[in-house]
Backbone as a chain_set.jsonl record, in Angstrom:
{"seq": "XXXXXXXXXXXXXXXXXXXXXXXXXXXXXXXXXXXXXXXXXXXXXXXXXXXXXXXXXXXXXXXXXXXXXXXXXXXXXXXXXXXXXXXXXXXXXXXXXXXXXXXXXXXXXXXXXXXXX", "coords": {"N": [[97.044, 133.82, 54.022], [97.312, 130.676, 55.133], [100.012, 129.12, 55.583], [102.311, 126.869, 56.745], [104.741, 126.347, 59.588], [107.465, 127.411, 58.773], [111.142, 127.536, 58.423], [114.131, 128.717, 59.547], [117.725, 128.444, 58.515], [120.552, 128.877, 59.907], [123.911, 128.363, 59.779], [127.576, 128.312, 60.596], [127.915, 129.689, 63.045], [128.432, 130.752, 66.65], [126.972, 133.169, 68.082], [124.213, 134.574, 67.068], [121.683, 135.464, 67.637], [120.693, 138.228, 67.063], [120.93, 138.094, 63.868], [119.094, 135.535, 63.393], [116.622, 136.74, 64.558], [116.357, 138.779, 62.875], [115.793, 137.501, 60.313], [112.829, 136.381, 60.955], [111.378, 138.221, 61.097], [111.738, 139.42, 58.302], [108.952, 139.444, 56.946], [107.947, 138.371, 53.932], [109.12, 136.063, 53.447], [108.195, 134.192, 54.9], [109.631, 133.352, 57.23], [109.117, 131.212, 60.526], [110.609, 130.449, 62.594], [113.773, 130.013, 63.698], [116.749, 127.449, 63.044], [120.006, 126.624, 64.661], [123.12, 126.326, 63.537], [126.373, 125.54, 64.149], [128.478, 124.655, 63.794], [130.898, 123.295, 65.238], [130.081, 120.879, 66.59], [131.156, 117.654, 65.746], [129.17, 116.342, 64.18], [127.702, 117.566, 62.857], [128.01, 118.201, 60.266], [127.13, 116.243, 58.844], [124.208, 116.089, 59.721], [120.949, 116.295, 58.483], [119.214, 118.519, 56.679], [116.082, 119.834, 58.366], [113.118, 119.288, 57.683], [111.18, 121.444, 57.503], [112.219, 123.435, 55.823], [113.361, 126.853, 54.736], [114.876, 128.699, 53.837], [118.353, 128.941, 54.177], [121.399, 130.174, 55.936], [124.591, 130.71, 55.393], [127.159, 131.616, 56.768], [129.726, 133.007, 56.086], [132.746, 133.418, 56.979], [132.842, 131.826, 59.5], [132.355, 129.182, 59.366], [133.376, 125.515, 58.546], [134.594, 123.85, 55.663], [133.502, 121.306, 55.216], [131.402, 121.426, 56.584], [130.13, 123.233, 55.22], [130.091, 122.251, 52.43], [128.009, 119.839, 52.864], [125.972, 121.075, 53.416], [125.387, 122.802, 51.408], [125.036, 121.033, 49.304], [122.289, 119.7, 50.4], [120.54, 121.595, 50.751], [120.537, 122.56, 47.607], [119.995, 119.971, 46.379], [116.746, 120.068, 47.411], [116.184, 121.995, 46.521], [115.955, 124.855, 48.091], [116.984, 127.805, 48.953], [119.794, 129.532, 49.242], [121.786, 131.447, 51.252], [124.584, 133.168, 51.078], [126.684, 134.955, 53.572], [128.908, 137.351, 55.364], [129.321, 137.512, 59.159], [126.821, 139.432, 60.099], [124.802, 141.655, 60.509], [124.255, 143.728, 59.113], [124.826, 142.64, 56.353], [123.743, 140.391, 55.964], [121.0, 141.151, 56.196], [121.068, 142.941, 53.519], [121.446, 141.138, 51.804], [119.155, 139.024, 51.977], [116.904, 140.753, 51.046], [117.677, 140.937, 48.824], [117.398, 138.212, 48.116], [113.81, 138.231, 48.769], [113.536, 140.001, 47.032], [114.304, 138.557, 43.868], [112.663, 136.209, 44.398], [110.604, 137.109, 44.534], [109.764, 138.163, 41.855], [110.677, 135.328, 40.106], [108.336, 134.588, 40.966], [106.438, 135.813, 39.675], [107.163, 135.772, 36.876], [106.864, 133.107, 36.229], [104.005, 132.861, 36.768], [103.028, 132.491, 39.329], [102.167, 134.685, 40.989], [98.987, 136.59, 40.761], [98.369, 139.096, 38.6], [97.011, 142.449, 39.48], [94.49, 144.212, 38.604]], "CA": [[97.553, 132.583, 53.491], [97.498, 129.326, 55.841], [101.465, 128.489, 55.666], [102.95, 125.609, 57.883], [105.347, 126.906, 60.247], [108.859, 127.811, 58.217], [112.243, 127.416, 59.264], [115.478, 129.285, 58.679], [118.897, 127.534, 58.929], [121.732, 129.524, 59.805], [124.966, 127.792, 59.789], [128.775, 128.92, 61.015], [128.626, 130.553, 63.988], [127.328, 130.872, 67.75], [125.939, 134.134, 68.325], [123.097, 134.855, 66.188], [120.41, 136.051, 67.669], [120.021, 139.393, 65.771], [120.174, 137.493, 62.745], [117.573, 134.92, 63.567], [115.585, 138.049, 64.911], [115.644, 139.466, 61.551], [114.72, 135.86, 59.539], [111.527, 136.235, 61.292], [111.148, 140.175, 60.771], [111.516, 139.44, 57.007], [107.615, 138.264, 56.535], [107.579, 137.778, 52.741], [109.844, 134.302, 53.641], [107.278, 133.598, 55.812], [110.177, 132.394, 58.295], [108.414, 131.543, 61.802], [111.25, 130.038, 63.475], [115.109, 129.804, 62.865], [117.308, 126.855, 64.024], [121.221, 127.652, 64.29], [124.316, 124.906, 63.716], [127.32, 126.61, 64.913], [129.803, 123.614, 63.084], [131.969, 123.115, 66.112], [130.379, 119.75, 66.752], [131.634, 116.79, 65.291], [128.323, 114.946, 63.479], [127.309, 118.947, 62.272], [128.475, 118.198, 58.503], [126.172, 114.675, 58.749], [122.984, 116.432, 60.068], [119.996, 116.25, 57.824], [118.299, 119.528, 57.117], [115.36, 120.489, 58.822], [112.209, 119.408, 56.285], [110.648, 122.531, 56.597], [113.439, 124.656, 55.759], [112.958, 127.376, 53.461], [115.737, 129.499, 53.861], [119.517, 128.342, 54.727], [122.059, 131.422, 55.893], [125.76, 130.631, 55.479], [127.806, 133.01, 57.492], [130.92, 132.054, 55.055], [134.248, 133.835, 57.657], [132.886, 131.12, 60.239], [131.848, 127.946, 58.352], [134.479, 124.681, 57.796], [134.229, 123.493, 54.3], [132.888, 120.299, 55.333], [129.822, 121.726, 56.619], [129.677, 124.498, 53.507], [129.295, 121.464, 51.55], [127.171, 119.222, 52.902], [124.359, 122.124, 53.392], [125.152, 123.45, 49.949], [124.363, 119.929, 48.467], [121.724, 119.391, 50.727], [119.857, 122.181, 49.843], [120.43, 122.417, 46.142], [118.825, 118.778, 46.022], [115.409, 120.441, 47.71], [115.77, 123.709, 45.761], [116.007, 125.3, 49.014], [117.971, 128.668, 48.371], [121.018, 129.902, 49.868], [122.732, 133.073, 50.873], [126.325, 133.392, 51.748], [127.467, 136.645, 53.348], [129.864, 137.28, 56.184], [128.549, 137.55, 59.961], [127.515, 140.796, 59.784], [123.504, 142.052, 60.447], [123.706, 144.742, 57.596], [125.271, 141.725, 55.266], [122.397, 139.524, 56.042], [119.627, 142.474, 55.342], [121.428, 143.0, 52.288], [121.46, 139.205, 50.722], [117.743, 138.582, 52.342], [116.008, 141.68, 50.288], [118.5, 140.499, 47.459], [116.208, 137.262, 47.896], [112.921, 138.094, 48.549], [113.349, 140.699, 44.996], [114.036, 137.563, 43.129], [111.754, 134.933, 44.703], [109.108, 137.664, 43.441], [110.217, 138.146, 40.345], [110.339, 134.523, 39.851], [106.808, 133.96, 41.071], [105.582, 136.68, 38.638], [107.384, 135.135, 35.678], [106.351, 131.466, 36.123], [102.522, 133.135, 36.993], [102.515, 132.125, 40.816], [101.174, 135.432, 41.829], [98.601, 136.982, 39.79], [98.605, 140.766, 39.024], [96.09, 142.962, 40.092], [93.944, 144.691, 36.895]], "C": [[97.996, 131.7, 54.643], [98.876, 128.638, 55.818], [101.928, 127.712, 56.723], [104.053, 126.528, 58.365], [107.022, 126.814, 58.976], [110.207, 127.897, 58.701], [113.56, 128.103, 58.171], [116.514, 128.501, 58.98], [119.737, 128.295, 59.19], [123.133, 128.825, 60.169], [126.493, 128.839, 59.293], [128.501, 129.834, 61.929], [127.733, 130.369, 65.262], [126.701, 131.645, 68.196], [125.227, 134.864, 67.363], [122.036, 135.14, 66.219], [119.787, 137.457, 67.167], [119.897, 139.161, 64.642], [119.288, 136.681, 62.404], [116.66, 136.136, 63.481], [115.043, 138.75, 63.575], [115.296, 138.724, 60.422], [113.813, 136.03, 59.872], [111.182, 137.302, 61.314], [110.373, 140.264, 59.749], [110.232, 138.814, 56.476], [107.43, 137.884, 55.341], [108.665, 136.314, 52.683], [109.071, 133.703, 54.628], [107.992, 132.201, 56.75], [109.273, 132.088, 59.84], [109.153, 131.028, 62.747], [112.587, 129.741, 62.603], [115.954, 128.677, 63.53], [119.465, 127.395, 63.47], [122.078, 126.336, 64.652], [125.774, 126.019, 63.784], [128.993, 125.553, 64.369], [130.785, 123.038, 64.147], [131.296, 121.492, 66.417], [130.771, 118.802, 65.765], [130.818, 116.377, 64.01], [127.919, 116.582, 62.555], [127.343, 118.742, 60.392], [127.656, 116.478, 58.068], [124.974, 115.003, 58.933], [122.568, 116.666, 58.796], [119.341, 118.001, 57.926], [117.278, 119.583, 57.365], [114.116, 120.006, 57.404], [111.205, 120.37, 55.887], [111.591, 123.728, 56.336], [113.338, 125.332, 54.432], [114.038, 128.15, 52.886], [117.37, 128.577, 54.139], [120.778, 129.464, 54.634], [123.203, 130.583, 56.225], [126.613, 131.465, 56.003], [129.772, 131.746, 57.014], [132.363, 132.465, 56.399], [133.759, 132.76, 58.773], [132.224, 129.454, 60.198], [133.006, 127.315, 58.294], [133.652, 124.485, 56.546], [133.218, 122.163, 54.085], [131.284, 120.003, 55.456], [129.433, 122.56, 55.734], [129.028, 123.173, 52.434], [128.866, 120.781, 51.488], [125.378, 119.873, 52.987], [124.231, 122.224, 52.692], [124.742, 122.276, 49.169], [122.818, 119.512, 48.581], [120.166, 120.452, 50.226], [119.136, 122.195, 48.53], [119.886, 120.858, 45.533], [117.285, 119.59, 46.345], [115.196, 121.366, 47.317], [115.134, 124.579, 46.908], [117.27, 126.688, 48.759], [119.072, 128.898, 49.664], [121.93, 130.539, 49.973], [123.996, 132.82, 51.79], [126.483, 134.501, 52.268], [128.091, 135.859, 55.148], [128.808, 137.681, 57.463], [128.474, 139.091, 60.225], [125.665, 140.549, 59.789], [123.195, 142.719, 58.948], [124.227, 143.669, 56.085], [124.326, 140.726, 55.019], [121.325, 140.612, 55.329], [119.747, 142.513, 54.143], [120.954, 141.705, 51.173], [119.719, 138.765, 50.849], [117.058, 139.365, 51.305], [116.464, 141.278, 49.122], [117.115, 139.383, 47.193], [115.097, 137.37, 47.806], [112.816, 138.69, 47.194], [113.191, 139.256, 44.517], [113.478, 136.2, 43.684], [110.14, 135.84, 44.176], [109.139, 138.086, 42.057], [110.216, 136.729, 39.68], [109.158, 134.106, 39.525], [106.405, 134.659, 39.962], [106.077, 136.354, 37.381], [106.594, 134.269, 35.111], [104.142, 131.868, 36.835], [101.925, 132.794, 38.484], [101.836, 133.289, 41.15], [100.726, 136.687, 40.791], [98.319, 138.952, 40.053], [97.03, 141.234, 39.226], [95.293, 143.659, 38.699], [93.803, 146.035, 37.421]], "O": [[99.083, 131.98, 55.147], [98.829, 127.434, 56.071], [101.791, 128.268, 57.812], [104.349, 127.474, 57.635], [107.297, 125.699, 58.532], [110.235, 128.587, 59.72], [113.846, 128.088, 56.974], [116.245, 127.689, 59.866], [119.868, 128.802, 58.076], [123.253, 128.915, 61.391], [126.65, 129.626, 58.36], [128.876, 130.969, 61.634], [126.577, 129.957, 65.176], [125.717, 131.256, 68.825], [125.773, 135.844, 66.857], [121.287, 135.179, 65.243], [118.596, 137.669, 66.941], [118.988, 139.719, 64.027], [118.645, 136.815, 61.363], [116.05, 136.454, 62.46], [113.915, 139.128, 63.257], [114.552, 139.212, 59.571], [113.158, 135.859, 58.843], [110.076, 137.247, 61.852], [109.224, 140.695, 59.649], [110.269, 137.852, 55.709], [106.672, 136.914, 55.298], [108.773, 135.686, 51.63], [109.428, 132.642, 55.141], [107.626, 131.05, 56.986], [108.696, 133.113, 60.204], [108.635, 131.005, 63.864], [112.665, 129.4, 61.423], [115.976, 128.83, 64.752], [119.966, 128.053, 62.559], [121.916, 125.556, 65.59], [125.845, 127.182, 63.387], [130.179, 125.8, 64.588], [131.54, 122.173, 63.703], [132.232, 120.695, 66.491], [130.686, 119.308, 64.646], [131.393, 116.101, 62.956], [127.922, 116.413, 61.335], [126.591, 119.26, 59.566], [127.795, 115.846, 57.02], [124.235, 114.242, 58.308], [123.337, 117.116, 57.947], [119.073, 118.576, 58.981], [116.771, 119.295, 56.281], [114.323, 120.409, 56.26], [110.571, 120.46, 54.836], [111.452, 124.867, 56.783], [113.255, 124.776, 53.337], [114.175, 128.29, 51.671], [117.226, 127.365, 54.298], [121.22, 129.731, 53.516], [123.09, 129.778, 57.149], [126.742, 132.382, 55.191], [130.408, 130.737, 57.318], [132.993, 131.441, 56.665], [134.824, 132.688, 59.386], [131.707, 128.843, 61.134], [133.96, 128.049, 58.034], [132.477, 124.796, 56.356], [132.423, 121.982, 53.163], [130.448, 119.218, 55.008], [128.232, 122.59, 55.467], [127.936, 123.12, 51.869], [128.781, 120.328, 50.347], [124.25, 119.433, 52.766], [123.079, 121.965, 52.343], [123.991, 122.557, 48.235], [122.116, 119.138, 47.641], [119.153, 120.128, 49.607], [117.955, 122.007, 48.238], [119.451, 120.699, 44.392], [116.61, 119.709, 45.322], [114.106, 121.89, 47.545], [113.983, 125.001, 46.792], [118.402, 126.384, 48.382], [119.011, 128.425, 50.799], [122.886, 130.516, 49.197], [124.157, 132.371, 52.925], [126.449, 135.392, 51.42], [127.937, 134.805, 55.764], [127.681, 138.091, 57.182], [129.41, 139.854, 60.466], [125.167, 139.562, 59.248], [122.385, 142.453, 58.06], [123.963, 144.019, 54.935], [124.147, 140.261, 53.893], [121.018, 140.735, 54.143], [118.783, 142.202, 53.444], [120.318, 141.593, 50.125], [119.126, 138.249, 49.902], [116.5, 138.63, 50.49], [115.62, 141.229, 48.228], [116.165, 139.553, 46.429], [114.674, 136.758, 46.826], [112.184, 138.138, 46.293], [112.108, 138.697, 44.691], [113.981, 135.146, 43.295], [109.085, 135.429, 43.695], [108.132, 138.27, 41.374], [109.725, 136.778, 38.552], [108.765, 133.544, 38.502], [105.914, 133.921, 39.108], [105.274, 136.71, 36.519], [105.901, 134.326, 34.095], [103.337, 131.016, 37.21], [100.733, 132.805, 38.791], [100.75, 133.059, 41.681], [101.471, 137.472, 40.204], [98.171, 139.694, 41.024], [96.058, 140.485, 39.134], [95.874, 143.386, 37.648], [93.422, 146.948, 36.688]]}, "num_chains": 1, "name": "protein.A"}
């Protein structure tokens, strides 16, 4: 399947490279690159998301509210999903598999991906 390059968001915090690492692990989100807002600057809660953004990781114990809810709006206009968990590798793994289950369960409801005979 021919997919345009994919982007993860991760927002609240600055060291994140094992959780990027494992956004792009997870191939049924067909992430291929993650970008990372870390909230400490100023304009952070004004930034536009990303237009290919498929994913958006909230790392909630290092997040202001300001930026919680300009992502969480921003999102939920583009029906862009969005997992909360604490900064934490095995808390991410957890919420991600949480997601891909029900993004396939979805598809197989609404008939996006057809079964096999």
């Amino acid at each position: 399947m021919g997919r345009a390059s994919m982007r993860a968001l991760v927002v609240g915090a600055d060291r994140v490279r094992p959780i990027c690492a494992e956004l792009e692990q997870t191939s049924p989100l067909g992430v291929t690159c993650t970008e990372c807002w870390s909230g400490r600057q100023p304009g952070d809660a004004r930034r536009p998301l990303p237009a290919d953004t498929r994913v958006v990781v909230v790392l909630c114990d290092r997040v202001n509210h300001n930026l919680l809810f300009s992502v969480r709006r921003q999102a939920e206009g583009r029906g862009v999903p969005v997992v909360y968990c604490r900064h934490s590798l095995v808390d991410v793994r957890a919420k991600i598999a949480r997601l891909v289950v029900a993004d396939a369960e979805r598809r197989e409801r609404t008939g996006e991906v057809r079964r096999r005979a």
